[in-house]
N, C-alpha and C positions, 0 to 999 in steps of 0.2 A: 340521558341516553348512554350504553354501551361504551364503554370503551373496548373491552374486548370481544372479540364475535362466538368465542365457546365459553361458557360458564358466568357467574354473576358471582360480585364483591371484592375487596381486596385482592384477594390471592390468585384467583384468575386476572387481573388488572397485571398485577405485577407477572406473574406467569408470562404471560403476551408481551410485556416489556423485555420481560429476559432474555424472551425465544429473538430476537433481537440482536442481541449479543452472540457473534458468530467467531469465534476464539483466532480459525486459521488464519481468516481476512482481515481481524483485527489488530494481531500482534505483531506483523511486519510494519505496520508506521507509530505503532507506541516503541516497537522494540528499535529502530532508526532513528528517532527523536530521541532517545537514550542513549544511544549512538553516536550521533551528532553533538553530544556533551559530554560522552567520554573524549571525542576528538580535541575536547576544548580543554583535557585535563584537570582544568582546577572548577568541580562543580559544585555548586550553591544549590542545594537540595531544594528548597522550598519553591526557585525559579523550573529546574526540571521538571518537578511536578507539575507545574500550571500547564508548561506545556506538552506533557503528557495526557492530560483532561484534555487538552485544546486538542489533541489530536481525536481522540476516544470520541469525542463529541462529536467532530467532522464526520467518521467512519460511521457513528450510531446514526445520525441524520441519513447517510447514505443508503444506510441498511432499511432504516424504515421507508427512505425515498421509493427505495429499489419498489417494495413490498407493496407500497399503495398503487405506484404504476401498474405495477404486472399484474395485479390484481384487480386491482379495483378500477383501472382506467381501462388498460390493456387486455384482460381479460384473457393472461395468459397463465399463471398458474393456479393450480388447481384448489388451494385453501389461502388463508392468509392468518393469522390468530387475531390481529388488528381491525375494528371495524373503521370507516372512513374517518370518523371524528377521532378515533384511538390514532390514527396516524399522524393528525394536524396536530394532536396534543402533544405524540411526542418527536415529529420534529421539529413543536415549540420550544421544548425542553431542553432538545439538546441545545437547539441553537443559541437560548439563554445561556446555557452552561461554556459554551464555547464563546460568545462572547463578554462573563465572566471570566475565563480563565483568559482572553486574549486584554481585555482591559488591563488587568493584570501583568501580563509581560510585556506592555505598552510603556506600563510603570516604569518597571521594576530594567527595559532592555531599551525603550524608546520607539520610536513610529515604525523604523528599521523592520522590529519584530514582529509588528503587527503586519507588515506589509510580505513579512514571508509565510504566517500564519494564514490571514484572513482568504487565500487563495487555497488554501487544501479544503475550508467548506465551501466554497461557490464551486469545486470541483463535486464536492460531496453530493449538495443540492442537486447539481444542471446533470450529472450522470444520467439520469434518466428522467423526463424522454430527449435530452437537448442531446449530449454528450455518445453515450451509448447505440447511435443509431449511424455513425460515421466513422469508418475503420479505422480512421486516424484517432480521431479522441476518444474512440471505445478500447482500444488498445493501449493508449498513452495514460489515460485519464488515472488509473490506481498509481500507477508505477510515477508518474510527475506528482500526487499527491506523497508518495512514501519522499521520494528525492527532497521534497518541498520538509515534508517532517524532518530529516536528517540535516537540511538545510539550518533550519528553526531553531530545531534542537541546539547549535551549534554557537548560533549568531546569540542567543539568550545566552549565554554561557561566557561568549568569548568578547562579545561586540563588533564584533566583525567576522568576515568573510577573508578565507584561507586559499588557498589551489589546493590544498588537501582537502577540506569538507567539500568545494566544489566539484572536485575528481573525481572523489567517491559519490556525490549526487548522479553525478552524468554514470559511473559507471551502473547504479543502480535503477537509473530509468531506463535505460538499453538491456541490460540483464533482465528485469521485471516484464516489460515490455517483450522480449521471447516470449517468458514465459504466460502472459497472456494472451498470445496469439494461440499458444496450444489450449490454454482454460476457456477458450472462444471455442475451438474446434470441438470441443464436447457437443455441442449445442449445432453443428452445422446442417443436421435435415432440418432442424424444428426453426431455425433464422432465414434458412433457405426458404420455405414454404412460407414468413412471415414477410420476404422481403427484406429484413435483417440485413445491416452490408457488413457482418465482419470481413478482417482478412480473408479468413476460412472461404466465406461465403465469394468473393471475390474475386480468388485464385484456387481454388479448390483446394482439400486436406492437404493432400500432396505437397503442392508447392508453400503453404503454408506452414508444415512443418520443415522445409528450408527456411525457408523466411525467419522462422522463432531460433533455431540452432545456427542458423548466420547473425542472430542480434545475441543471445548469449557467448557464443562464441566471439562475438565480437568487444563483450565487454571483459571478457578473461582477457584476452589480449593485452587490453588496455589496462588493468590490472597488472599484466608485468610489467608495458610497457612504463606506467607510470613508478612500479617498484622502480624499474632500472637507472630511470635518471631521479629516484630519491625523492618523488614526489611522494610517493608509499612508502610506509614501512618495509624492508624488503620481504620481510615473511608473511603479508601478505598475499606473496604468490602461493601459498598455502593454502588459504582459503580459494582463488581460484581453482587447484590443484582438485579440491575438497568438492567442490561443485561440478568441475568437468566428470569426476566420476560417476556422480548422481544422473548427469547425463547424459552420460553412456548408457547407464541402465535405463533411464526415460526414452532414450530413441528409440529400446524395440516393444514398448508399451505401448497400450491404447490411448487417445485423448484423455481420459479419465485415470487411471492408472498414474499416467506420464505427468499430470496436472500435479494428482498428489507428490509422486516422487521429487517436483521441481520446486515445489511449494515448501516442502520439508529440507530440500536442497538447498534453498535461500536462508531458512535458519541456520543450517549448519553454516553455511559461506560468512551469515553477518557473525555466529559464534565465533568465527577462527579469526574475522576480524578484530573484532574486541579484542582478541585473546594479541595478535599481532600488534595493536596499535598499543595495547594496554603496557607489553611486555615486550618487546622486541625481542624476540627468542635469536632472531639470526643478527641481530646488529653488528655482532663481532666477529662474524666470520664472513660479512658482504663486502 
């Protein structure tokens, strides 16, 4: 039988595996789990990388979760390149691969790290249809998976848990979390008409974009707030600084528009992180 639903052998098989791999949704919790090990300063290569796969493999599971639902169950989007048994094969896949790489830093970090790991795939799997269909965890569910990877990222690294990786977890699930209530509102006639509860759907576009520019807004705050008493690096108001611009320009965009701009906003914001934690550019003049 098929594994993929357009073309026969190899290269369409893998074709449909790849079309899988979706670069923007993927690299905000590889790039946080890298993140969360610069925090830790002194990294051991070989343990990053595990958990970097452990993250890759949660998001791919995700990705193909997403695709068999809405397609094949839900019968809501309109192709899929995966046939039903292409999907079961490779959310088996991944999920070996992520429990390889989590045995792994079980090893190598202790239960500790399996215990902050093994929750960003049960978030991956239950997205759809458990997760996704409840304003609260269809809003939360990316953004506490990314916090979860930076978390991870850290505790492999360090062995422990800081008030700086945990500061920056919280600030990143309230930041992410905005911005998912506007990546919901793309989709508010077509969730409307499904019954769908985003926020969007909820409180209508309107008050939903309050809602998302009160949670990002609310976590730059705390970004200075946390600079100020030395929990952060202090140039990390920087990258707050760096991300409120982006959302200025996002507030007079469409949902889609506004989505990308905020999406590409959060890399620059984690870039200027990095860049702040890594170097302290302002340490001698705070």
């Amino acid at each position: 039988m098929s594994l993929a639903r357009t073309g026969d052998g190899p290269g369409a098989t893998l074709r449909a595996y790849w079309s899988q791999v979706h670069p923007v949704f993927m690299l905000p919790p590889l790039a946080a789990s890298l993140f969360g090990a610069v925090l830790a300063r002194e990294v051991v290569p070989s343990i990053a990388t595990a958990h970097v796969v452990a993250m890759f493999a949660a998001v791919y599971t995700a990705h193909v979760k997403d695709g068999y639902v809405d397609f094949h169950v839900r019968g809501e989007d309109d192709d899929h390149p995966l046939t039903e048994r292409g999907c079961r094969v490779g959310i088996a896949l991944s999920t070996a691969l992520f429990a390889v790489a989590t045995l792994l830093l079980t090893v190598a970090a202790g239960p500790i790290a399996a215990a902050l790991t093994v929750p960003t795939w049960l978030i991956a799997y239950h997205h759809a249809p458990q997760l996704d269909t409840n304003p609260l965890t269809a809003t939360t569910g990316y953004p506490l998976g990314i916090a979860l990877a930076l978390l991870g990222g850290f505790y492999v690294q360090a062995g422990t848990l800081s008030p700086v990786s945990v500061g920056f977890a919280v600030v990143f699930l309230v930041l992410l979390s905005g911005v998912k209530v506007i990546d919901d509102a793309q989709d508010y006639a077509y969730d409307r008409s499904i019954r769908k509860r985003t926020v969007a759907v909820i409180v209508g576009p309107r008050r939903a974009y309050g809602v998302a520019y009160g949670l990002m807004a609310t976590a730059l705050l705390a970004v200075a707030g946390f600079a100020a008493v030395r929990v952060f690096p202090p140039s990390s108001v920087l990258a707050a600084l760096a991300f409120a611009a982006v959302a200025v320009l996002a507030r007079r965009a469409d949902p889609t528009v506004a989505t990308m701009l905020l999406i590409r906003g959060s890399y620059v914001f984690l870039a200027v992180l990095v860049a702040a934690v890594w170097f302290e550019p302002l340490a001698r003049v705070w």
